[in-house]
N, C-alpha and C positions, 0 to 999 in steps of 0.2 A: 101701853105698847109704844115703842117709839123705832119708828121704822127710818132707815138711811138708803135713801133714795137715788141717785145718779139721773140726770138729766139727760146725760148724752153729750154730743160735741155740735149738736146743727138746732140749740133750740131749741124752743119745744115740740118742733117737727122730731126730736129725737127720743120721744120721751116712751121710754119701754110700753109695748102694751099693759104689764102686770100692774104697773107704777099708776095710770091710769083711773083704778077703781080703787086701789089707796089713795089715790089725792082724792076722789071724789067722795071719800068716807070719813075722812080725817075732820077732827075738829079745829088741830091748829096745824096751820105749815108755816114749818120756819125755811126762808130764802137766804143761803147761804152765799155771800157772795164778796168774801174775804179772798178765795184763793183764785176765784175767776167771776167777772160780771156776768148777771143778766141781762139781757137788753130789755129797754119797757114795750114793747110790745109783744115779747115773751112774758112779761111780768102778768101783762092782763090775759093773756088767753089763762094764765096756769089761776088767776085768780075763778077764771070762770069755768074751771073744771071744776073748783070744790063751793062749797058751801058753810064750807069752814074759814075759821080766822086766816089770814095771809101775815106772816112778820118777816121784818127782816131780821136775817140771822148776823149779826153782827160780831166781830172776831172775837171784844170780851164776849160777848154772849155766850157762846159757841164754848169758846175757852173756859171760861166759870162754869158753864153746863149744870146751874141747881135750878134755874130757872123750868130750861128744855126737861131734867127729870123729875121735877114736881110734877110737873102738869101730866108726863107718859105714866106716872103711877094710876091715872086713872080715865085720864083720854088717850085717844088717838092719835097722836104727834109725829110728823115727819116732817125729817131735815133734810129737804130736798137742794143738791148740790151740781152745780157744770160739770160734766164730766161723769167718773165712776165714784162713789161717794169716799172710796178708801185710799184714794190716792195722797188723801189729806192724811195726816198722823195725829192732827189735831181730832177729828171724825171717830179713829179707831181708841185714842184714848176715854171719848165720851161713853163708843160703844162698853168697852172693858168697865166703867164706872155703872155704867147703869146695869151691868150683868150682874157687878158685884153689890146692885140694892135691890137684886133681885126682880130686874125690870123686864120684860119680854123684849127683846130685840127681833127686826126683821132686816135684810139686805133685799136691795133691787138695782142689782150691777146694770152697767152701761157703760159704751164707750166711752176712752178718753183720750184724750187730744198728744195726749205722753204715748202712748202707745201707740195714737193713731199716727202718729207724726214719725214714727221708725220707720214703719214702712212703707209712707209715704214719700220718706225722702230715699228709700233702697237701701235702708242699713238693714243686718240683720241684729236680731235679738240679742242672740250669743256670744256679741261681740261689744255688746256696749257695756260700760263699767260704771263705776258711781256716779250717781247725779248730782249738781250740785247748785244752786242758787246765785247769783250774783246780784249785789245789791249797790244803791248808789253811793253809798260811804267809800271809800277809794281804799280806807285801809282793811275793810272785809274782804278786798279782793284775791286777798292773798291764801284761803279756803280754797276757792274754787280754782286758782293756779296749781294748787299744789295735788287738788284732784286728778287736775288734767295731766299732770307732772306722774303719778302714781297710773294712770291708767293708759298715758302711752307705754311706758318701761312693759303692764302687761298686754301691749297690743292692744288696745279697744280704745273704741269710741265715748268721746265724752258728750253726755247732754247738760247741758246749763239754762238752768231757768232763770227769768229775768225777773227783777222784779214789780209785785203789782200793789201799790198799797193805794184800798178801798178809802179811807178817810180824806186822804190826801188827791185822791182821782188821780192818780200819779202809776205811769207806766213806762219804764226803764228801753229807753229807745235801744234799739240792739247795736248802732253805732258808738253809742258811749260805753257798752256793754265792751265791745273788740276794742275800744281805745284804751280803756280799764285796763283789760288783758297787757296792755302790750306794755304802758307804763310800770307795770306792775313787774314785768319781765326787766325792767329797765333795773329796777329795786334787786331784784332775786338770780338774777343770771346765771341761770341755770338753763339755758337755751332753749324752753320750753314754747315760748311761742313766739312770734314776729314775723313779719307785715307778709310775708310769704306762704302763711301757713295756712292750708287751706281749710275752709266753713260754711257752714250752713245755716242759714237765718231761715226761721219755720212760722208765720204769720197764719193765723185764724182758720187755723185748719179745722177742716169739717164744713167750712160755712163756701157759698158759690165765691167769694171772692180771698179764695185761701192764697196763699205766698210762697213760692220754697223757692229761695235763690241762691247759688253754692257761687262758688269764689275764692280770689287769695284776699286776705284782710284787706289789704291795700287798697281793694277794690270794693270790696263790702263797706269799708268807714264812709264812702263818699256816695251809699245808695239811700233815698228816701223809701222807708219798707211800708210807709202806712199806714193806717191805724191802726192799735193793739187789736186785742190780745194775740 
């Protein structure tokens, strides 16, 4: 059985009740923590709910997934993730593999900080268009422009994730993230964004010392937002 788990967005104070008496049955959990950190003091309480192995789930890991479904062909396995487990695409193609080796799948949703974060900052749902990632290479910036390019033309809100790379301990400050933008504007001049244009920096939402602070660029490039995520 290999069960995909969501953690929640506040910890392991968020941790579904159901989720609960599967980590405490589980032989092995893998800690997924490519697409969002755990912090260690969540690491140990979630060790001391099972009795089972604790691994870290590492992005090849995850991503090769022969490992993760060897072992569900006959134990107990959960890949326990920050957030809702399927927000990952990487998550939902393991699940699809291991249906197609004939492996018992389970889901245990929870909150996630993409969602939580809409309506925390007062947008509505129905309004927001593709999401898209920005990352520190300067020439990938030009993806996530042209998202934002395509989803003003239909009215809606763009969300951009930054990025988070595990190996690296490396998190995309969101002032280099608007500075990106607007360089990149400089390239593409298609009036899409500049120093004017108003935004929303969304810091560790869910946790007591979450962040939401709106603004024109101009004014956000010269804000300290704090420690990720």
């Amino acid at each position: 059985m290999l069960w995909f788990v969501g953690l929640g967005i506040s910890g392991s104070k968020s941790i579904p009740v159901e989720a609960l008496e599967v980590l405490s049955k589980a032989d092995i959990i893998y800690l997924e923590q490519f697409t969002s950190p755990i912090g260690k003091s969540d690491m140990l309480k979630i060790k001391k709910m099972t009795n089972g192995e604790v691994k870290e789930g590492k992005r090849w890991l995850v991503e090769d997934g022969n490992e993760i479904l060897k072992h569900a062909k006959t134990k107990n396995v959960v890949l326990l993730s920050y957030g809702d487990p399927y927000i990952a695409t990487t998550h939902i193609e393991l699940r699809t593999r291991a249906i197609q080796e004939k492996i018992k799948t389970h889901s245990i949703h929870a909150s996630s900080s993409l969602t939580s974060m809409i309506g925390e900052c007062g947008l509505h749902f129905y309004k927001v268009g593709r999401i898209a990632t920005i990352m520190s290479e300067m020439k990938s910036l030009t993806t996530p422009y042209y998202v934002i390019y395509k989803n003003i033309i239909e009215g809606n809100h763009t969300i951009l994730l930054l990025e988070y790379n595990q190996d690296r301990d490396f998190f995309m400050d969101p002032k280099d993230a608007l500075i990106g933008l607007i360089e990149t504007e400089k390239g593409q001049k298609r009036n899409v964004i500049n120093l004017s244009t108003h935004a929303i920096v969304a810091s560790r939402i869910g946790f007591k010392d979450q962040s939401i602070t709106s603004g024109k660029i101009s004014s956000l490039k010269k804000i300290d937002f704090g420690k990720p995520p």
